[in-house]
SEKE-82680 format. One record per atom (N, C-alpha, C, CB): x, y, z; residue in one letter. Coordinates in steps of 0.001 Angstrom, whole numbers, padded with zeros to 6 digits, always signed. Glycine has a CB too. Layout:
<vopas>
XYZA...
</vopas>
This chain:
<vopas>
+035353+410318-027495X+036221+409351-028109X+037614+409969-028203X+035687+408918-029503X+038628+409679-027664X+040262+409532-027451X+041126+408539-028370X+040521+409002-025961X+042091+409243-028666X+043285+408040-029031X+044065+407763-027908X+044389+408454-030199X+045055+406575-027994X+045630+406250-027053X+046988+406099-027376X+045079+405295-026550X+047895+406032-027129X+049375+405752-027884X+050271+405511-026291X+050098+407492-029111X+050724+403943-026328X+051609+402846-025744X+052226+402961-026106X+051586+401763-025671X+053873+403073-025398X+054674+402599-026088X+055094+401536-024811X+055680+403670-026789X+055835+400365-025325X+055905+399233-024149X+056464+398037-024785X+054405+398828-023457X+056991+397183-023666X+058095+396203-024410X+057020+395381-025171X+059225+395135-023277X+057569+394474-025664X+057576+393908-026901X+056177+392661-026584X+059339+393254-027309X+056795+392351-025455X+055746+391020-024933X+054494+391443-023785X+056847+389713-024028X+054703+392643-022948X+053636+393100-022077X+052427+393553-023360X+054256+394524-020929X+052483+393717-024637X+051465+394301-025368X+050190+393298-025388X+052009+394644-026802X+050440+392141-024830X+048766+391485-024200X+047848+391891-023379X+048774+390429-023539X+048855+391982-021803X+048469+392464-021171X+048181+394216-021032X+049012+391866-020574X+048892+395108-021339X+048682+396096-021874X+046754+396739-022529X+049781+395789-022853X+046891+395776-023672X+045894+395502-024152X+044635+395201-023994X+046119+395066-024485X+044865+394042-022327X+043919+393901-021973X+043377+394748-020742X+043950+392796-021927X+044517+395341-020389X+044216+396741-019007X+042981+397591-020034X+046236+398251-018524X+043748+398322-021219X+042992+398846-021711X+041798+398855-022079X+043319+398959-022153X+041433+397164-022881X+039574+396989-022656X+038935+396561-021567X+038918+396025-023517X+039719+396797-020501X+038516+396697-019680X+038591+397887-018820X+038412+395359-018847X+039223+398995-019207X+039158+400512-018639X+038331+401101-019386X+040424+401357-018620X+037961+400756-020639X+037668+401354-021951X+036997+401004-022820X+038433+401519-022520X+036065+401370-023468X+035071+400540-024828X+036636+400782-025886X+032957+401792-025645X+037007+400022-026243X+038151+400039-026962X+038107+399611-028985X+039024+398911-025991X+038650+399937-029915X+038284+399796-030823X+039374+398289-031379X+038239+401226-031449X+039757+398631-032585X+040959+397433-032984X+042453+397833-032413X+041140+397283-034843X+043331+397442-031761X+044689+397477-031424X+045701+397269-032562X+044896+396511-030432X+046244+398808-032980X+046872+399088-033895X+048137+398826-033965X+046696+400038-034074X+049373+397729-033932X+050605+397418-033277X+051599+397959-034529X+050746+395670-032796X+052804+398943-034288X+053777+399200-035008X+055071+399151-034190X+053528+400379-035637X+056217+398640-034884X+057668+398630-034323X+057832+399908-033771X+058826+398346-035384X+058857+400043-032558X+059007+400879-032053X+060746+401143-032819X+058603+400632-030527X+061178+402429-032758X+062528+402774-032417X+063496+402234-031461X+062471+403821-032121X+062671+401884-030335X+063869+401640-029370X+063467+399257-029603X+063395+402855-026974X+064608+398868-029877X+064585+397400-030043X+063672+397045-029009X+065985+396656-029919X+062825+395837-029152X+062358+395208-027778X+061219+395781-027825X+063151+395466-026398X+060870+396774-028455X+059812+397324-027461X+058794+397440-029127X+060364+399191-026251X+057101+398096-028584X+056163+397978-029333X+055376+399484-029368X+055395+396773-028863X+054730+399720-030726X+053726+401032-030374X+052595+400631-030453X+053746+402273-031232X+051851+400731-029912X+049819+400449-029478X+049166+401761-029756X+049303+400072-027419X+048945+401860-030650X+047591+403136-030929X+046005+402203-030922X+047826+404101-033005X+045444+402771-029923X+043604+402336-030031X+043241+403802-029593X+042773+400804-028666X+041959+403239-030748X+040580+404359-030641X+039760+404324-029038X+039192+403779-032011X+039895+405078-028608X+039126+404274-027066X+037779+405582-026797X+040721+404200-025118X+036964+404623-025948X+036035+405772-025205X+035537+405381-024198X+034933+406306-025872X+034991+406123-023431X+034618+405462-021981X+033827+404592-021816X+034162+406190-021132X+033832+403504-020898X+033342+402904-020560X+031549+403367-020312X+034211+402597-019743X+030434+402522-020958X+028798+403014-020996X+028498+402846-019623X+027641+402070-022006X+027775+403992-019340X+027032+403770-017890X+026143+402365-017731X+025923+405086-017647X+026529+401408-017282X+025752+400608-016292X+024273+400450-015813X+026242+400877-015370X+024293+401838-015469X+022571+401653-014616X+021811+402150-016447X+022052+403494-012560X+022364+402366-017326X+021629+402384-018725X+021901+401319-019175X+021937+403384-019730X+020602+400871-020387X+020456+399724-021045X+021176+400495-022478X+018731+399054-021060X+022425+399353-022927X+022745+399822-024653X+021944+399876-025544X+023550+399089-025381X+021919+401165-026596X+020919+401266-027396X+021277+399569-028585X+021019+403100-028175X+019855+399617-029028X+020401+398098-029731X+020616+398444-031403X+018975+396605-029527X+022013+397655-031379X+022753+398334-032861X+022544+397600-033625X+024222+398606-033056X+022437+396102-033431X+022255+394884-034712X+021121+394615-034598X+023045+393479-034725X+020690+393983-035979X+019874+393096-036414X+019679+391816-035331X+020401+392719-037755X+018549+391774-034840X+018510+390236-034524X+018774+388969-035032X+017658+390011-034335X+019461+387684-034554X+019755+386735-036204X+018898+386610-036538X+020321+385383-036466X+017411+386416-036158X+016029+386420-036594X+015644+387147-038137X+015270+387174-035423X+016061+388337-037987X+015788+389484-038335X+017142+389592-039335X+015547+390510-037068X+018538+389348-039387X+019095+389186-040483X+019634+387944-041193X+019846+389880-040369X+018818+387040-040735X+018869+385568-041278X+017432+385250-042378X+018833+384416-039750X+016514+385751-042183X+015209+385873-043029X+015502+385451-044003X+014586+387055-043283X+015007+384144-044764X+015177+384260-045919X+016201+383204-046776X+015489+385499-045938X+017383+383697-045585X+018547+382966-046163X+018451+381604-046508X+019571+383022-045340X+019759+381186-047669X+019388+379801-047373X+019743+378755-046925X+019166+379423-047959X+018981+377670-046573X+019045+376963-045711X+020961+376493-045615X+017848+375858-046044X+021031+376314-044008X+022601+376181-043589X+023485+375592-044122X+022829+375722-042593X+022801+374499-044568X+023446+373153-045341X+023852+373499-046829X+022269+371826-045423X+022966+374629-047022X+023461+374412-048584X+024158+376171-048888X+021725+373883-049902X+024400+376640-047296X+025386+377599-047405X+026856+377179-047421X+025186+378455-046396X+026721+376637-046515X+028112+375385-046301X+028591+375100-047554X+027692+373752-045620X+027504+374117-048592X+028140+373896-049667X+028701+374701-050866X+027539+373241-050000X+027956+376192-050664X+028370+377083-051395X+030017+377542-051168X+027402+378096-051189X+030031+377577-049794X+031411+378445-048958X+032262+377325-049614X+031520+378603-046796X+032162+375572-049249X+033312+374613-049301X+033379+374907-050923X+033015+372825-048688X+032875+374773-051602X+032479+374877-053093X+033972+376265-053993X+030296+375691-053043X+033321+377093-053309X+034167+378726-053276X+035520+378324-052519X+033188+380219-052182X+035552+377751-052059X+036998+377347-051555X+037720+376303-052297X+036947+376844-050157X+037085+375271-052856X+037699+374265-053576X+037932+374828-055098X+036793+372942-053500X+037361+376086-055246X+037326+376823-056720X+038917+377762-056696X+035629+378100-056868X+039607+378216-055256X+039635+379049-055200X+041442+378119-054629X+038366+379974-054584X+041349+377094-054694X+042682+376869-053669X+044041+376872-054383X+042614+375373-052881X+043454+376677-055574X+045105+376892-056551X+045344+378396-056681X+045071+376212-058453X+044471+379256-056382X+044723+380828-056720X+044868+381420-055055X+043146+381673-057765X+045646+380317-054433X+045543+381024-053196X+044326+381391-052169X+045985+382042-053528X+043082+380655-052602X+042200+380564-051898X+041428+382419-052333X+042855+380049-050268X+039756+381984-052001X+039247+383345-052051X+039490+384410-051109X+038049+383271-052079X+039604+385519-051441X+039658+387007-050451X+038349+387564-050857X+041070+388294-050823X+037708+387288-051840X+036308+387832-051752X+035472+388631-050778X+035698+386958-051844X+034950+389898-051065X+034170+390151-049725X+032711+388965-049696X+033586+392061-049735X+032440+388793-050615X+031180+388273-050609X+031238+386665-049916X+030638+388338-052178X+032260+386311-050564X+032746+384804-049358X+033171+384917-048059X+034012+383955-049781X+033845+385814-048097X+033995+386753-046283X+032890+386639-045868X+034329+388553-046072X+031850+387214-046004X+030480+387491-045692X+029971+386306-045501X+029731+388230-046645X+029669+385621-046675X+028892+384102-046186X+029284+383649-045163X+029015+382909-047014X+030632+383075-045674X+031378+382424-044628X+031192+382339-043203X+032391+382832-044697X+031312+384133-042884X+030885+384438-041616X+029628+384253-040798X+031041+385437-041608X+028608+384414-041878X+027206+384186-041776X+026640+382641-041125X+026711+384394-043257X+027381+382072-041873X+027287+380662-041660X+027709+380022-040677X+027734+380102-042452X+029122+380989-040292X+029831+380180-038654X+028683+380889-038094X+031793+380664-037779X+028470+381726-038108X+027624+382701-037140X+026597+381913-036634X+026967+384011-037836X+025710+381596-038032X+024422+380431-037871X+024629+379318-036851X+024166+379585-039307X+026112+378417-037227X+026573+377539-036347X+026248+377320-035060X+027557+377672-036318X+027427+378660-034725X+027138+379282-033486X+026239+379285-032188X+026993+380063-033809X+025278+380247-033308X+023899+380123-032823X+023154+378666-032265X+023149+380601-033967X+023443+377886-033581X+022457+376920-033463X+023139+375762-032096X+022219+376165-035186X+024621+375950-031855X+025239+375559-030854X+024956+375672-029720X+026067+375851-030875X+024590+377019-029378X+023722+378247-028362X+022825+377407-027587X+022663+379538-029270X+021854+377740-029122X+020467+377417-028512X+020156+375241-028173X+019138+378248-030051X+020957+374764-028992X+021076+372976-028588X+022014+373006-027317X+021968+371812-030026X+022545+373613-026437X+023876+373719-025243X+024661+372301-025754X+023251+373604-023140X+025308+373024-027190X+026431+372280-027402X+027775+372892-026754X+026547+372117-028855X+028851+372713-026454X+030078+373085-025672X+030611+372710-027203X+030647+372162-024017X+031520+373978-028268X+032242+373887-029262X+032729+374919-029167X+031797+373598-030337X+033903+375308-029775X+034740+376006-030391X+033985+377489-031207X+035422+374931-031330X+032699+376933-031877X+032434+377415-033190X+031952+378887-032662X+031269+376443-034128X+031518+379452-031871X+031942+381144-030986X+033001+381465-031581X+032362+381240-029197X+033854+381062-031100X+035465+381988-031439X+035448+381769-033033X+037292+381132-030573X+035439+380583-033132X+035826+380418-034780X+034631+381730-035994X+035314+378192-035241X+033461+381349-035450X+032545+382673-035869X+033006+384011-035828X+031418+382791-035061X+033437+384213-034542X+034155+385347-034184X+035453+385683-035068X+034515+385169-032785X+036421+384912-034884X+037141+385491-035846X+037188+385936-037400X+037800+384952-035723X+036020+384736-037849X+035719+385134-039306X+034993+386607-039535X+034744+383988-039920X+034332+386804-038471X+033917+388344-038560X+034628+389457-038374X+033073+388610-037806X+036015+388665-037589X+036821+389902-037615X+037713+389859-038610X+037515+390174-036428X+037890+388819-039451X+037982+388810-040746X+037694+389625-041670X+037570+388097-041024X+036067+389522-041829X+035630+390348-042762X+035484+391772-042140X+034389+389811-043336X+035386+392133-041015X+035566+393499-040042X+036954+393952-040614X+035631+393184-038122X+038175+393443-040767X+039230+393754-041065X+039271+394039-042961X+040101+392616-040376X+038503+393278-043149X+038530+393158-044919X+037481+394939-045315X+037247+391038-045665X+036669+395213-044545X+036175+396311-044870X+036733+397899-044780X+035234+396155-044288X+037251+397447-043589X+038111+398824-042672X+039290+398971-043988X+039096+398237-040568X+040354+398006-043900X+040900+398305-044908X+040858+398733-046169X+041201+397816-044943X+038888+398654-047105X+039038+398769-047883X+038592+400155-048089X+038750+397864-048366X+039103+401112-046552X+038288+402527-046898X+036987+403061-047749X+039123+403184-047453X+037660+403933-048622X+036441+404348-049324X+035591+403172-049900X+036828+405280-050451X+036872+402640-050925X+036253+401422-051633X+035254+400338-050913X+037400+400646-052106X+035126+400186-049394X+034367+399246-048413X+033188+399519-049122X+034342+399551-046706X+032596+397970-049280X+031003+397225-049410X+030461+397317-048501X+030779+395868-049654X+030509+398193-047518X+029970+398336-045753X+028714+398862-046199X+030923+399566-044448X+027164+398316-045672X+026357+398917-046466X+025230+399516-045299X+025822+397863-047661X+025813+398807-043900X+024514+398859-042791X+024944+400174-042286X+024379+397517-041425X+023814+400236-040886X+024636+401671-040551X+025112+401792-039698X+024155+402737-040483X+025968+400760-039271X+027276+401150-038471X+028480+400478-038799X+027128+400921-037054X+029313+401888-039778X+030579+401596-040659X+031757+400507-039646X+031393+403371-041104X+032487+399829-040932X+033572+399290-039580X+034325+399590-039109X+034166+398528-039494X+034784+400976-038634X+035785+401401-038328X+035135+401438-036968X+036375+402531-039073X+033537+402107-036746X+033295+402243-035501X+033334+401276-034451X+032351+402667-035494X+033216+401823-032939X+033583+400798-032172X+032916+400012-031715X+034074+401036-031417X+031594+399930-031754X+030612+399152-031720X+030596+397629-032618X+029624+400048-032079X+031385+398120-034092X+031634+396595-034225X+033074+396298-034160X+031078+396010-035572X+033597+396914-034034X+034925+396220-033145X+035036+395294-031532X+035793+397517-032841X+033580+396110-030966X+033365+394974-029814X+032456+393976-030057X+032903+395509-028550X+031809+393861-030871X+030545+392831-031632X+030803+392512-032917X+029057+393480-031759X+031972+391508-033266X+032135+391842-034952X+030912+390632-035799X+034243+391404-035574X+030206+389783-034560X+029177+388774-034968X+028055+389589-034948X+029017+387482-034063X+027583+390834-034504X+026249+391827-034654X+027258+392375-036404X+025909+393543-032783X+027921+392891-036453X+028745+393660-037656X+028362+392587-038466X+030535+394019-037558X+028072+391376-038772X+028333+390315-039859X+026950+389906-039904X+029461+389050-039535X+025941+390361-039212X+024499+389680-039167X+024267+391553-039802X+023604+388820-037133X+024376+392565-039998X+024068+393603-040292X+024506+393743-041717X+024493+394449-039399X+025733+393453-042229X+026250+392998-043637X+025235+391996-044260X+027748+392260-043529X+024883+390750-043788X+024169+390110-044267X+023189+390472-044780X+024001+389491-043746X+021752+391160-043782X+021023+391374-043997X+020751+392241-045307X+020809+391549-043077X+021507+393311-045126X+021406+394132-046328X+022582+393396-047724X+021895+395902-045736X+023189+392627-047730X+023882+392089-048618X+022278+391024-049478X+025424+391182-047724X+022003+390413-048036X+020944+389341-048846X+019455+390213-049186X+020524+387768-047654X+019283+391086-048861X+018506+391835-049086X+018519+392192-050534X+018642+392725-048262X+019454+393079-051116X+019800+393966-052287X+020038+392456-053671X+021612+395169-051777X+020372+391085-053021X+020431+390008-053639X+018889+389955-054233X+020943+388849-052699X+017788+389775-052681X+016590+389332-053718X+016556+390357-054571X+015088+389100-053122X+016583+391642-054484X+015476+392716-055300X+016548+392755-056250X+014844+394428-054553X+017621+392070-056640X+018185+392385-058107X+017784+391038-058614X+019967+392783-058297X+016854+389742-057772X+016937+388805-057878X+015355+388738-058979X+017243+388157-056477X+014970+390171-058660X+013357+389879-058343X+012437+388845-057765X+012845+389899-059290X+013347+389098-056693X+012103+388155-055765X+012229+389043-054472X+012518+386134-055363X+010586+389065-053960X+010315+389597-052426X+011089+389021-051488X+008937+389370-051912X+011542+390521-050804X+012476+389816-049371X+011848+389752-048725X+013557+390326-048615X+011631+388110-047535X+010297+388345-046688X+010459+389306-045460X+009759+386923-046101X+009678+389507-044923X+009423+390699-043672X+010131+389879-042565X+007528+391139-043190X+011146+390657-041928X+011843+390557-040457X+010659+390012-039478X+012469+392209-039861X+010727+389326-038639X+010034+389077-037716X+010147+389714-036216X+010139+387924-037761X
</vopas>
């Protein structure tokens, strides 16, 4: 694992960006003003590209496997809209724990989009909410609620931030029942 440090005009930092992940398992793209006007600094965490003729070891939870339990979609939804309509005169929630749902729930979407071959949006939109809460953890250093075992800084969920948000879950809804006292059922 390498750092990388760009320096480059102001508007090539897309493309730039995108030379780089696909030379590179690449982490989050770190952008700061440069000294010279016009132009941009790019620091990423990078590492080489995984051999090919190997299969990736598997880092997430299956949704199978960190959806167990949860509850049903419809009345996650109403929790998230709920937490948002609580939350809009104070500037809306930053919560990690609404981060989390939230994400959980596009995620579910997603999925359930997947597997019906609906053609939507709700991929990216999932996606970004995870890099949402991917961003809400990293920042919160030490203090991070990161509880699975692969922290967010690493790069594994910087390229999967929907495996990163099904791995939060699990152990988020997990540590819920047993303070809940109730049995978490068994992963399938």
């Amino acid at each position: 694992m390498f750092e990388i440090r760009v320096i480059c005009d102001a508007d090539d930092t897309g493309p730039v960006t995108a030379a780089l992940e696909a030379a590179f398992r690449t982490g989050a793209v770190r952008r700061y003003p440069s000294r010279t006007p016009g132009q941009a600094r790019l620091y990423v965490t990078a590492d080489h590209q995984p051999d090919p003729a190997r299969p990736p070891a598997r880092t997430w939870p299956s949704p199978d496997a960190a959806y167990v339990g949860a509850p049903v979609l419809t009345d996650e939804l109403t929790w998230v809209a709920e937490t948002v309509a609580a939350g809009a005169g104070r500037g809306g929630p930053a919560d990690r724990t609404f981060c989390l749902r939230r994400a959980a729930a596009l995620d579910r979407i997603a999925l359930l989009d997947d597997t019906l071959h609906v053609s939507s949006d709700t991929p990216e939109v999932a996606t970004e909410a995870a890099r949402h809460l991917l961003a809400l953890d990293r920042n919160a250093g030490g203090d991070s609620r990161s509880a699975g075992t692969v922290p967010p800084h690493a790069l594994d969920a910087a390229r999967d931030p929907r495996g990163y948000v099904r791995q939060e879950y699990a152990v988020w809804h997990r540590r819920n029942l047993v303070g809940a006292d109730r049995s978490a059922p068994e992963a399938p």
